[in-house]
C-alpha positions as CSV (number, residue, x, y, z in Angstrom):
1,X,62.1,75.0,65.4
2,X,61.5,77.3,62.7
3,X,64.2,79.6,61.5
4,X,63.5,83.5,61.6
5,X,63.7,85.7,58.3
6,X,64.4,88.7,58.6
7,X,62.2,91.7,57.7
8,X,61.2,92.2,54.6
9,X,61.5,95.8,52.8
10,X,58.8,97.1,50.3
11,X,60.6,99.4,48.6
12,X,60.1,102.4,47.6
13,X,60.1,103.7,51.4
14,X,61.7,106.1,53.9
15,X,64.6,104.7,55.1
16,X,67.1,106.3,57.9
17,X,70.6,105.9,57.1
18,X,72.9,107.0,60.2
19,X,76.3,107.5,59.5
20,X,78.5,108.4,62.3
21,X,82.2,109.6,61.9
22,X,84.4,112.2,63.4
23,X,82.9,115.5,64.4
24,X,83.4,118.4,61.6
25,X,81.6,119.8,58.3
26,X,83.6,117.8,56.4
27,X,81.3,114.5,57.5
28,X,78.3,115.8,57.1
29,X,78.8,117.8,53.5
30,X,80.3,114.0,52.4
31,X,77.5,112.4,53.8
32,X,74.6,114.9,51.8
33,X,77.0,114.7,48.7
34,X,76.9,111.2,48.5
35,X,73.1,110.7,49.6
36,X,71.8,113.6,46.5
37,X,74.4,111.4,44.2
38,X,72.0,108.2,44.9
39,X,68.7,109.2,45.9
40,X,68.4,112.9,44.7
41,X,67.0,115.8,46.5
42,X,66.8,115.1,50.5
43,X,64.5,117.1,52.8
44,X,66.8,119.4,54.9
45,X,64.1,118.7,57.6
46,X,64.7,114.7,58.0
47,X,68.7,114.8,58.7
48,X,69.5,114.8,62.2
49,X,72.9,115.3,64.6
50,X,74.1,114.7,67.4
51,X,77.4,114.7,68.8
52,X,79.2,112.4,71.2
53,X,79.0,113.2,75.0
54,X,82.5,114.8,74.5
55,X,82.3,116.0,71.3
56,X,84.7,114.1,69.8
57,X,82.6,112.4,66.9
58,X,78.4,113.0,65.3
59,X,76.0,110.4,64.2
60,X,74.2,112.0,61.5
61,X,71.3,110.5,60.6
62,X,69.6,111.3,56.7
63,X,66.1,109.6,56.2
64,X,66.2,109.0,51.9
65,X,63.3,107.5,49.6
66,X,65.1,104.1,49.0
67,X,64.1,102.2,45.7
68,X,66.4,99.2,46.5
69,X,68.5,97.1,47.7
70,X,71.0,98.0,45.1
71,X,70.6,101.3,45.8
72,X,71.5,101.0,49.6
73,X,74.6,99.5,48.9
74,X,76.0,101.8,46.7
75,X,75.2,104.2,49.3
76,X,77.0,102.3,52.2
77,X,79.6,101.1,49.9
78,X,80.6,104.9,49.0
79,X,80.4,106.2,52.7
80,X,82.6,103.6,53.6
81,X,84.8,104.4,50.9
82,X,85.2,108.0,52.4
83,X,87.7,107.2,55.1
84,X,86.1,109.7,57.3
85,X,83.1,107.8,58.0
86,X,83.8,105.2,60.6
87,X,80.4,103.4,60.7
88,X,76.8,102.9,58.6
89,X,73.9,101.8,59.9
């Protein structure tokens, strides 16, 4: 059997970051603060919401021009570190 890599990224690229976290402005102003602070300007136009069925948290999802793996985990590794943001995918 042969084992299965996975995927390899070419980077630079678009990559989606979605960060979900309890609903409020405070999340997403975080989220855009600390996505500028690593990859610059965003395009308003490629960050998405949506809120839970009740309302209760939002997965906000930020497409950024990632130049590395480095890069990305700086990013998740600051999200994280926001203790509003309960996961990062």
């Amino acid at each position: 059997m042969t084992e299965q890599k996975p995927p390899v990224i070419e980077f630079p690229c678009d990559y989606p970051i979605k960060v979900i976290g309890e609903a409020g402005a405070a999340l997403r102003e975080k989220t855009i603060a600390i996505m500028r602070q690593h990859a610059g300007d965003i395009d308003e136009s490629l960050i998405t919401e949506r809120e839970s069925r009740e309302g209760r948290f939002v997965a906000i999802t930020v497409t950024i021009v990632a130049t590395g793996k480095p890069q990305l985990d700086d990013i998740f590794t600051d999200l994280k570190a926001t203790g509003i943001v309960k996961m990062v995918l």
